[in-house]
C-alpha positions as CSV (number, residue, x, y, z in Angstrom):
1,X,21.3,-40.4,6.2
2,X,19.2,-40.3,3.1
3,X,19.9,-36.7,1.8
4,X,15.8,-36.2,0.4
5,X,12.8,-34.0,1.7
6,X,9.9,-36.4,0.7
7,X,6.6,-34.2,0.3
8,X,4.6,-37.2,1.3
9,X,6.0,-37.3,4.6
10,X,3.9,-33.7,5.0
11,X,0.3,-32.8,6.1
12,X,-0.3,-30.8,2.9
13,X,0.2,-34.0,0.8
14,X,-1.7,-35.8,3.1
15,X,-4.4,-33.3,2.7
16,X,-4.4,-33.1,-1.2
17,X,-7.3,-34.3,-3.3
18,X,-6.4,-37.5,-4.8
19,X,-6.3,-36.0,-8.0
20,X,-3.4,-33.6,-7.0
21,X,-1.6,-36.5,-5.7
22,X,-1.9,-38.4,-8.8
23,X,-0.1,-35.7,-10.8
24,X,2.9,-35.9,-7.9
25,X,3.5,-39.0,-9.4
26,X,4.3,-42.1,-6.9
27,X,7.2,-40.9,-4.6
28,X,7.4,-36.8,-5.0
29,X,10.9,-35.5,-3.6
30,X,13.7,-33.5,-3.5
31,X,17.2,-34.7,-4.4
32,X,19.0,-32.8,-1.8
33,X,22.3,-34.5,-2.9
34,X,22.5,-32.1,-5.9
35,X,23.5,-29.4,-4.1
36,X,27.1,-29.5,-3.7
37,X,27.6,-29.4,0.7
38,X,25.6,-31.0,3.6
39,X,25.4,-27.2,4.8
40,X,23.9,-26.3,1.9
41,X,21.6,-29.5,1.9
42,X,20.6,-28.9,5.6
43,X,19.8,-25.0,4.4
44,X,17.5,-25.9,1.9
45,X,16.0,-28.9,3.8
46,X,15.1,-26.2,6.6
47,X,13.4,-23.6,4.0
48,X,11.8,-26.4,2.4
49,X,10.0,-27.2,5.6
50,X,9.3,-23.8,6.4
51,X,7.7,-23.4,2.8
52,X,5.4,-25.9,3.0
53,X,3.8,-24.4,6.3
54,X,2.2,-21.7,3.5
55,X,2.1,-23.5,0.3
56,X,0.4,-26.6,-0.7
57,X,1.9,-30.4,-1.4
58,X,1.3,-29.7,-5.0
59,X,3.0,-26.2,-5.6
60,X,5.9,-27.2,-3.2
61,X,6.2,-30.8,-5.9
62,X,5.6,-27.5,-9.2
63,X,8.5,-25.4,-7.7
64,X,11.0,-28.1,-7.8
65,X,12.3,-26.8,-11.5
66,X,13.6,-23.9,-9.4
67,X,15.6,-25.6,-7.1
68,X,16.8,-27.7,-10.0
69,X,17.6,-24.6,-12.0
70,X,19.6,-23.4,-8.8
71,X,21.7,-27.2,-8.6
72,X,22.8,-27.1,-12.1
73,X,23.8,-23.1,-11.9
74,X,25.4,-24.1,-8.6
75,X,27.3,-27.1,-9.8
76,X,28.8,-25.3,-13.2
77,X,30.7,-22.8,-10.8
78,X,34.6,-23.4,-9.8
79,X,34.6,-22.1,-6.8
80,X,31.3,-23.7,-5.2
81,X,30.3,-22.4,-1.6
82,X,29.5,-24.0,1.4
83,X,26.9,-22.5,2.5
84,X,24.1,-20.5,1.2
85,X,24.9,-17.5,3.5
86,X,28.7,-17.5,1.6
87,X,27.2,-14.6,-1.4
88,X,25.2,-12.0,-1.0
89,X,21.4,-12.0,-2.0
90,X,22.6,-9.6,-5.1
91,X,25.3,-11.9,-6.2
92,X,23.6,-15.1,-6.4
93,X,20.5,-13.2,-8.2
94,X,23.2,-12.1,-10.9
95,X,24.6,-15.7,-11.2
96,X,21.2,-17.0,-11.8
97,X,20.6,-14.2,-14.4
98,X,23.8,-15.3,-16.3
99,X,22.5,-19.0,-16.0
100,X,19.0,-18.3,-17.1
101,X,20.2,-16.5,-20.2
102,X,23.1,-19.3,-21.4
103,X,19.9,-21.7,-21.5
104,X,17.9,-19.8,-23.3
105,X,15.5,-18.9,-20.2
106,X,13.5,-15.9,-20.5
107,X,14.6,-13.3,-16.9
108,X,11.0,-11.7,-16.8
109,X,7.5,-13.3,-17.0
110,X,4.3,-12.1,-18.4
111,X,1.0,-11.8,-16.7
112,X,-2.7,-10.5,-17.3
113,X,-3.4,-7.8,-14.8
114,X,-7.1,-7.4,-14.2
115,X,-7.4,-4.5,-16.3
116,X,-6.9,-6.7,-19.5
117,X,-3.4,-5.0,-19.7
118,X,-0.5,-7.0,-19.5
119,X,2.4,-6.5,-16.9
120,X,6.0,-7.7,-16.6
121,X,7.6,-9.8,-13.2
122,X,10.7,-11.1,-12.6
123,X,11.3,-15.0,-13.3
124,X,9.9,-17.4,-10.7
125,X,13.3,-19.0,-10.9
126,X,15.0,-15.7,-9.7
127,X,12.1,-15.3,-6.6
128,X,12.5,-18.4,-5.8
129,X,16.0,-18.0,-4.9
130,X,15.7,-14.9,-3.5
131,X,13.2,-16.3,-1.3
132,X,15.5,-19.1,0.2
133,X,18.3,-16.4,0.5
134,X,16.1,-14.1,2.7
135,X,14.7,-17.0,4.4
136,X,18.1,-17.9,5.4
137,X,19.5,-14.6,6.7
138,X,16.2,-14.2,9.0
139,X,16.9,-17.6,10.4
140,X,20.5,-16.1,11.2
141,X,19.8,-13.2,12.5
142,X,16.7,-15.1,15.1
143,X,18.7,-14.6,17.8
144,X,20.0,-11.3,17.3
145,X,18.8,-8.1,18.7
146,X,15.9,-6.8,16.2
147,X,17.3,-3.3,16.0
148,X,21.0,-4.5,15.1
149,X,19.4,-6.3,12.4
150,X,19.2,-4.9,8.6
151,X,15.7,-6.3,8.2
152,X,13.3,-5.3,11.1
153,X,10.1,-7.0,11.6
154,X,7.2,-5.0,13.0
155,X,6.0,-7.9,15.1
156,X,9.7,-8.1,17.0
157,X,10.0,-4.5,17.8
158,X,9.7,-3.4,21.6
159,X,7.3,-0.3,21.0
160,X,3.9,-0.1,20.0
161,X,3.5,0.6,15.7
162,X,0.8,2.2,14.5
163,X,-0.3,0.2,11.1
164,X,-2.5,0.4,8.9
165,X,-3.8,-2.7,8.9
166,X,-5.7,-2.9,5.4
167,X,-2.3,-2.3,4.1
168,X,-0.5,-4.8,6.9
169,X,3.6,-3.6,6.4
170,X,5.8,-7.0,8.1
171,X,9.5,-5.4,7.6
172,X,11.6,-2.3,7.3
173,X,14.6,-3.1,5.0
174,X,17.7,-1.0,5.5
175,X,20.1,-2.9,3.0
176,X,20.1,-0.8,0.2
177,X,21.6,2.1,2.9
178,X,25.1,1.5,1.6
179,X,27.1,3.2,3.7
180,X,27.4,2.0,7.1
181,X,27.2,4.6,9.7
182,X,24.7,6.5,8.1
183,X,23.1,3.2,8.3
184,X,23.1,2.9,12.1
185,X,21.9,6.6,12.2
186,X,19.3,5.8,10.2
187,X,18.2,2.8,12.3
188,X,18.1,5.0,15.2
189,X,16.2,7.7,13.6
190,X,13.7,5.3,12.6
191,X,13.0,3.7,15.6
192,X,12.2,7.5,17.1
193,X,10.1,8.1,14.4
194,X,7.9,5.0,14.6
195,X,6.8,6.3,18.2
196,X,5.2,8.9,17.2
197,X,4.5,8.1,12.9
198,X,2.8,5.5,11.3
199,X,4.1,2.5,9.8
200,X,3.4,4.3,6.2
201,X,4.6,7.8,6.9
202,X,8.2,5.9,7.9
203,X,8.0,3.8,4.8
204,X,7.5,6.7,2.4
205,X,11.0,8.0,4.1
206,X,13.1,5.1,4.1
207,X,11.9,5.0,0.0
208,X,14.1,9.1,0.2
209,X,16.8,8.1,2.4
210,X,17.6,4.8,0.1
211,X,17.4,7.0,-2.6
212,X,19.7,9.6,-1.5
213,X,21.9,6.5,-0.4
214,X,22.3,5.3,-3.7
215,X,23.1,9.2,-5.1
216,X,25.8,9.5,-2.2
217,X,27.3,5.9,-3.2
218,X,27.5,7.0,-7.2
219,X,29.1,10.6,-6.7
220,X,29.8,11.1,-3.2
221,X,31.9,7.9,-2.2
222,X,34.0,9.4,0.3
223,X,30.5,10.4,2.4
224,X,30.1,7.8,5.3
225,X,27.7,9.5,7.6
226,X,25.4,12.3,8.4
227,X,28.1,14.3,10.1
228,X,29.6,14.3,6.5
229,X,27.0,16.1,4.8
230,X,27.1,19.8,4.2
231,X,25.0,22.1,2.1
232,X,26.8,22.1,-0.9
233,X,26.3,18.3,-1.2
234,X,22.8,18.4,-0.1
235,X,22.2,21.2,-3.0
236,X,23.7,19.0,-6.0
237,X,21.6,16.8,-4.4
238,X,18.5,19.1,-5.1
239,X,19.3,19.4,-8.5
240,X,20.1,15.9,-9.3
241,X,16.6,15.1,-8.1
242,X,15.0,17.8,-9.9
243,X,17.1,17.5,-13.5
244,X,17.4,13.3,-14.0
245,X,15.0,10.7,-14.1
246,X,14.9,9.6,-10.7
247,X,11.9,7.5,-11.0
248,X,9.9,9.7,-8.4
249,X,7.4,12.6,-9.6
250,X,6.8,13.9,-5.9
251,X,9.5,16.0,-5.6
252,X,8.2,18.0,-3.0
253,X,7.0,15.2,-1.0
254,X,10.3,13.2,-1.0
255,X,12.6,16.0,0.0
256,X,9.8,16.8,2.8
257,X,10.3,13.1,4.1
258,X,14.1,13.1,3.9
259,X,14.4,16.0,5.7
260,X,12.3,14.8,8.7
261,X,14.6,11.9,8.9
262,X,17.7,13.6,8.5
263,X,16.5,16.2,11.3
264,X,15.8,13.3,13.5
265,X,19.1,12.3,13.1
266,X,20.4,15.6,13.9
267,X,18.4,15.7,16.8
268,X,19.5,12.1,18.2
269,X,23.2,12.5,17.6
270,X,24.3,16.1,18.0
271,X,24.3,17.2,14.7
272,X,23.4,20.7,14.0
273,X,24.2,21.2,10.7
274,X,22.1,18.4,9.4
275,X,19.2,21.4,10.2
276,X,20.4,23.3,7.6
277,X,20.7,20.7,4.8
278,X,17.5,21.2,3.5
279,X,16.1,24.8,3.7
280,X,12.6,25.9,3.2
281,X,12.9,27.5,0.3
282,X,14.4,24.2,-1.1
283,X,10.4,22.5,-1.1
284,X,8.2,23.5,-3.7
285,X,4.7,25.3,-2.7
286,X,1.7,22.4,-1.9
287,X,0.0,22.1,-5.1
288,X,-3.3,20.5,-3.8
289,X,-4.6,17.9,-6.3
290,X,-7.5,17.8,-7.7
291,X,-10.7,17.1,-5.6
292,X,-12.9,14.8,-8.0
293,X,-16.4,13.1,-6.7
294,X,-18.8,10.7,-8.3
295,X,-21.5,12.9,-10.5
296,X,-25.1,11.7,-9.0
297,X,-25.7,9.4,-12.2
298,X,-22.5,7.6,-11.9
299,X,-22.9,7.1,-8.0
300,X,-26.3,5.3,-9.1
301,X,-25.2,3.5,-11.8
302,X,-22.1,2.2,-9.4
303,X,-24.3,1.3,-7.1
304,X,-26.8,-0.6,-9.5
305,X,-23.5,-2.3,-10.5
306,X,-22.6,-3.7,-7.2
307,X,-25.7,-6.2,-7.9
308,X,-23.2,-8.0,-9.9
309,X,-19.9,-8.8,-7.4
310,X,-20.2,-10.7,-4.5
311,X,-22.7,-9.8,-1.9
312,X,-20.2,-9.4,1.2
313,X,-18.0,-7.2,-1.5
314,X,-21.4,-5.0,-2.0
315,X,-22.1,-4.5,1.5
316,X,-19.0,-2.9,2.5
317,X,-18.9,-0.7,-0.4
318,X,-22.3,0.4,0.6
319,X,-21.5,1.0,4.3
320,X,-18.3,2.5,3.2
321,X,-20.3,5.0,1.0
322,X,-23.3,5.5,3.6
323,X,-20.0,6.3,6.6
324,X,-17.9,8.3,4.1
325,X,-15.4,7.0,6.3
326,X,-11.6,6.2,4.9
327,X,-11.4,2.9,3.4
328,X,-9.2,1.5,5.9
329,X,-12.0,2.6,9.0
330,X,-14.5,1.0,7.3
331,X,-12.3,-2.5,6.7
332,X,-11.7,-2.7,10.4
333,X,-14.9,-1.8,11.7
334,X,-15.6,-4.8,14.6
335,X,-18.0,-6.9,15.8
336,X,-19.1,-4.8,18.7
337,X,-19.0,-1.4,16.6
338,X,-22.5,-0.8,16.6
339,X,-23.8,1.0,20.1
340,X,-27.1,2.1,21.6
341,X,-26.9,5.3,23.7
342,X,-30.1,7.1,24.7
343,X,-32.2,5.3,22.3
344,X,-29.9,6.6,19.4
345,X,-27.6,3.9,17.6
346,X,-24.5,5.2,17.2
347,X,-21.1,3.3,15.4
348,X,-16.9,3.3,17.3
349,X,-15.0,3.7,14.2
350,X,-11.2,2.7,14.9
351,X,-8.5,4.9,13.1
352,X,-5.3,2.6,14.1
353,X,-5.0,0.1,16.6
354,X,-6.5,2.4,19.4
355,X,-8.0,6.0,18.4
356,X,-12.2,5.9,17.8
357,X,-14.6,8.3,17.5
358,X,-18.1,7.7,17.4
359,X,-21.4,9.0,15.1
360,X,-25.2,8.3,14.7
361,X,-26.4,5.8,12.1
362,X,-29.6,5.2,10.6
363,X,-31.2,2.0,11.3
364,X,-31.0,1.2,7.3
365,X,-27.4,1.0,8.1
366,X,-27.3,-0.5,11.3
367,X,-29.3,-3.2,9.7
368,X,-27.0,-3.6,7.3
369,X,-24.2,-3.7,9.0
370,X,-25.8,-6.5,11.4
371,X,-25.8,-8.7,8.2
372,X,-22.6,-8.2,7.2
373,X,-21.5,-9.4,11.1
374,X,-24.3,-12.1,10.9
375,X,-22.8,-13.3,7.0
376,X,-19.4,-13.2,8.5
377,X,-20.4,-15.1,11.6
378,X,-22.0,-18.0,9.9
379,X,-18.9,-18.5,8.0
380,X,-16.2,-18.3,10.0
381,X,-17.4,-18.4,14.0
382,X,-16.8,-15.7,16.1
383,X,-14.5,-12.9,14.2
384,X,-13.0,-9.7,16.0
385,X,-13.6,-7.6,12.5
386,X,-16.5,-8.0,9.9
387,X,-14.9,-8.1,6.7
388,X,-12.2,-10.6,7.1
389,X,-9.7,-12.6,4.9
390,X,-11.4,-16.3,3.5
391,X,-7.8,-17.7,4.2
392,X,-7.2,-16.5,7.4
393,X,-10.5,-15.0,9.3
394,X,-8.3,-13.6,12.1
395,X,-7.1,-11.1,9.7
396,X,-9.5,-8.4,7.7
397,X,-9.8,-8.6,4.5
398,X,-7.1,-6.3,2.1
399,X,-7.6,-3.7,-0.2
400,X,-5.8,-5.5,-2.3
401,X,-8.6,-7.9,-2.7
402,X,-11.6,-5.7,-2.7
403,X,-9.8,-3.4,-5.5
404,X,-8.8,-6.8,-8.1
405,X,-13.4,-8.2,-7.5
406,X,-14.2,-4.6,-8.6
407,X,-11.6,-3.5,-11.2
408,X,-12.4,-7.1,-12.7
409,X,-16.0,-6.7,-12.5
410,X,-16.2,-2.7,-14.3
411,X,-14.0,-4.6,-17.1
412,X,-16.7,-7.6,-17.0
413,X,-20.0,-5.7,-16.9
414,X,-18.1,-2.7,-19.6
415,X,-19.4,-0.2,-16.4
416,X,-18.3,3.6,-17.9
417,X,-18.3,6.9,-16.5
418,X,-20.3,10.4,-17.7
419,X,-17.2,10.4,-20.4
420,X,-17.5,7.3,-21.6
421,X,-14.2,5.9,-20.2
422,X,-14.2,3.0,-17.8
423,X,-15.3,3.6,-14.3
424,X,-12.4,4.8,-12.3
425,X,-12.9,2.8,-9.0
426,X,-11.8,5.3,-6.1
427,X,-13.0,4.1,-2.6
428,X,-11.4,7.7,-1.5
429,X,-14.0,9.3,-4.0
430,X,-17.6,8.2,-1.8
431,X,-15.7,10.4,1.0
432,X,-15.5,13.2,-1.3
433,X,-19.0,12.6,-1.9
434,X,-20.1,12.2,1.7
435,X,-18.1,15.4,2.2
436,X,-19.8,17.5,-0.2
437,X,-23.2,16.8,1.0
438,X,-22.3,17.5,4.2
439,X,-21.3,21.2,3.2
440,X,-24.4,21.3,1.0
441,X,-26.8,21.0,4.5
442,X,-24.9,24.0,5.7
443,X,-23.6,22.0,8.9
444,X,-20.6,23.8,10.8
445,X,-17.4,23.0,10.0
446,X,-16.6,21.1,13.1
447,X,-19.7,19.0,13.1
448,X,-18.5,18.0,9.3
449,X,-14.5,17.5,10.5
450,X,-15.9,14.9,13.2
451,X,-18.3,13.1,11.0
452,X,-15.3,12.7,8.6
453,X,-13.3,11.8,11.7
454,X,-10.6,14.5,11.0
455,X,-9.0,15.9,13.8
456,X,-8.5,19.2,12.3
457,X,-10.4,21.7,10.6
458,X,-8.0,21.9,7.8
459,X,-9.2,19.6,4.8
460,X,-13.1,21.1,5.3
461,X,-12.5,23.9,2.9
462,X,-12.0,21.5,0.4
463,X,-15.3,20.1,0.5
464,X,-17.0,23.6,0.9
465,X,-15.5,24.6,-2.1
466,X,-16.3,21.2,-4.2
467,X,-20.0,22.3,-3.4
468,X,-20.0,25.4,-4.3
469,X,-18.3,24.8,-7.9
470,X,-21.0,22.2,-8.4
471,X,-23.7,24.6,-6.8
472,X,-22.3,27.1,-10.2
473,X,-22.4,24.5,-12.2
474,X,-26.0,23.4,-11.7
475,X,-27.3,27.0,-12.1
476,X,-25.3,28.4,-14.5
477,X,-27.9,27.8,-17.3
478,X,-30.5,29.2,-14.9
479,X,-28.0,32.3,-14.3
480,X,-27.4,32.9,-18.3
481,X,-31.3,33.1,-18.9
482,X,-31.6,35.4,-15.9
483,X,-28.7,37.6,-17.5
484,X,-29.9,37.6,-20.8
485,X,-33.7,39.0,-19.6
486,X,-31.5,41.6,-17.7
487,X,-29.6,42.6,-20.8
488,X,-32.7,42.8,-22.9
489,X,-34.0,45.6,-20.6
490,X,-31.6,47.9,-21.1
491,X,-32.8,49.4,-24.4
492,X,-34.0,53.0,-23.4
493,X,-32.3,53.2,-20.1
494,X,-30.6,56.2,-19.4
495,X,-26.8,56.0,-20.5
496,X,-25.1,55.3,-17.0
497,X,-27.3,51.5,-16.9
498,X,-25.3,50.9,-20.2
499,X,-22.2,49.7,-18.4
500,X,-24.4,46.5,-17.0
501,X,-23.9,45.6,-20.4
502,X,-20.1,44.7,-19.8
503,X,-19.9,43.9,-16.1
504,X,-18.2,40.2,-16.4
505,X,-20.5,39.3,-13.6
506,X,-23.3,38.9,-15.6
């Protein structure tokens, strides 16, 4: 058997424009008789096919300097392996490294962010490979039970995930847990956790728990599992995290999240001493950041700007403003969202998968939103969401997307703020907005938690306060002149109206 992959033997080639296909060249290939064993050549022939299910004819014929870069790094070892799966994803990455830099090849990459700023990646050589190694250990691991695996993927697990899906998470990684039966506590605790905690909250652990990992690895070698730990360990810990540059500035929020793992863990397995690892007194008081909103002119001259980015773009902002809903509720509002009860219109916003709550709209905004469905329809058929992706209209569209059209556009259009800095795109900041007016009518605080769709009363106070600071600040001139014609009647007063004259109030 011919050991090549021949791209013209796919239905992306087959697709390409005739112009792509010209710079292919006659016969584009791969030579899979560099690579040095027909495991190896059956390995990449597999991931080859799988890569062209999600990249073009053209990109797969571009990328073929990687896989050359790979054969000659492969070919000047001594002791070649069989198999792809023989190293480690962190061992071949460091041979590649070492290759790169005896030729003269650069190990990072620039790029142009879309502020105009430029940002620093990893060689495309050194993805690619990565790519074919993790490509390789899923195909592995296919068979195997998804919670015995180190890389979990959402889709496989046997319980219900709540996900944010404007911020779609695919895996949970536990191979930078180094040591082993902490590992498989951690796994366990995990899968408890994501019954009851979002996709993110679980996330934002793992990122404390491989951190702590990596601290017990570097002075701790001897630790192996949670039933090691004790409180001296746990408070060099505190310090460590508190005294070196950890690469973290939410201390509180970290040592919060690993200590809801940790006492999952200790709940699961018996442990109680896990409970007193992390103390309260150990987490920093809540420092609440500050609570910024849009001034009135810079609202308007946002919303004159949205003229100038794509009209589907616009009209989400602008229902996203007129909701003062989170940005991922308004991302995944559906087809059917809008509702008439009692001759009122009213909207279901989803908060997950399954949680809604419901709320009048004006018929401004139900008209609006009507287009947006009707745009969206037109397009791409019959679409469970409204604002979906243009690859793939099954899926909505990401933040990711909506937050590179308008950072590019403030930088296009030179759109600035009261200070005269750029505008600070916020989507969370029309909430704080849409908050703030609320407490400005003087509606009740649960009538203001519901239209926010917050389940508690909590984060209210917040907005009542916001309008009461820009309440001051609007009349303070009006306040000075009032104090001032107070001050200048004091002249003849009897003696005891003198101390008006020093009352800090005024």
């Amino acid at each position: 058997m011919e050991n090549k992959f021949y791209i013209k033997e796919l239905d992306s080639y087959k697709k390409a424009s005739e112009k792509s296909k010209k710079r292919m060249g006659t016969d584009p290939k791969y030579d899979l008789e560099l690579l040095p064993s027909e495991q190896m050549q059956n390995e990449m022939r597999d991931f080859l096919q799988e890569r062209s299910k999600t990249v073009g004819a053209e990109k797969l014929y571009s990328q073929r300097r990687f896989y050359h870069h790979l054969c000659h790094m492969i070919q000047q070892q001594k002791n070649k392996p069989e198999s792809f799966l023989d190293w480690e994803k962190t061992k071949w990455i460091k041979k590649m490294k070492t290759w790169l830099l005896k030729q003269g090849l650069p190990l990072t990459e620039s790029y142009k962010r879309v502020d105009g700023e430029r940002g620093i990646v990893q060689a495309k050589t050194l993805s690619y490979v990565g790519h074919l190694i993790d490509y390789l250990v899923r195909l592995k691991e296919a068979d195997v039970n998804e919670i015995a695996k180190d890389i979990w993927e959402i889709e496989k697990l046997d319980i219900e995930v709540k996900q944010d899906l404007t911020r779609f998470t695919k895996i949970i990684n536990f191979k930078e847990i180094h040591q082993p039966d902490l590992k498989e506590e951690i796994k366990k605790a995990v899968y408890f956790q994501l019954r009851t905690e979002s996709i993110g909250t679980v996330k934002k652990e793992m990122t404390a728990i491989r951190r702590f990992s990596r601290y017990l690895k570097e002075n701790h070698k001897d630790i192996n599992s949670c039933a090691d730990l004790d409180r001296t360990i746990m408070e060099k810990y505190l310090i460590y995290m508190k005294t070196e540059d950890t690469g973290t500035k939410r201390y509180r929020a970290e040592i919060t999240r690993l200590r809801s793992l940790l006492n999952m863990v200790a709940d699961i397995y018996q442990y109680p001493q896990i409970k007193e690892l992390i103390l309260n007194r150990d987490i920093p008081p809540d420092i609440k950041p500050e609570f910024k909103v849009y001034s009135d002119e810079e609202l308007k001259r946002f919303n004159s700007f949205l003229s100038k980015v794509d009209i589907q773009t616009a009209r989400m902002l602008t229902i996203h403003q007129m909701l003062g809903t989170r940005i991922s509720d308004t991302m995944t509002l559906r087809n059917d969202c809008l509702i008439e009860k009692n001759g009122d219109t009213l909207i279901r916003i989803y908060q997950m998968k399954t949680h809604y709550y419901e709320k009048p709209v004006s018929q401004e905004l139900a008209a609006l939103i009507r287009e947006a469905i009707r745009y969206t329809e037109e397009r791409y058929g019959k679409c469970q969401y409204i604002f979906v992706s243009e690859k793939d209209p099954t899926k909505i569209m990401s933040y990711g997307t909506i937050y590179t059209r308008i950072t590019k556009a403030i930088y296009r259009e030179n759109l600035r703020d009261d200070n005269g800095n750029y505008f600070t795109f916020g989507t969370h900041m029309y909430r704080h907005v849409y908050g703030v007016k609320l407490a400005e009518m003087h509606l009740d605080d649960w009538t203001i938690a519901r239209l926010l769709g917050h389940k508690s009363l909590r984060n209210v106070k917040y907005y009542r306060k916001m309008s009461n600071i820009i309440l001051a600040n609007d009349t303070r001139k009006t306040r000075n002149r009032l104090s001032q014609m107070i001050l200048s009647c004091l002249d003849g007063w009897e003696e005891e109206y003198e101390q008006i004259r020093y009352d800090d109030s005024l």
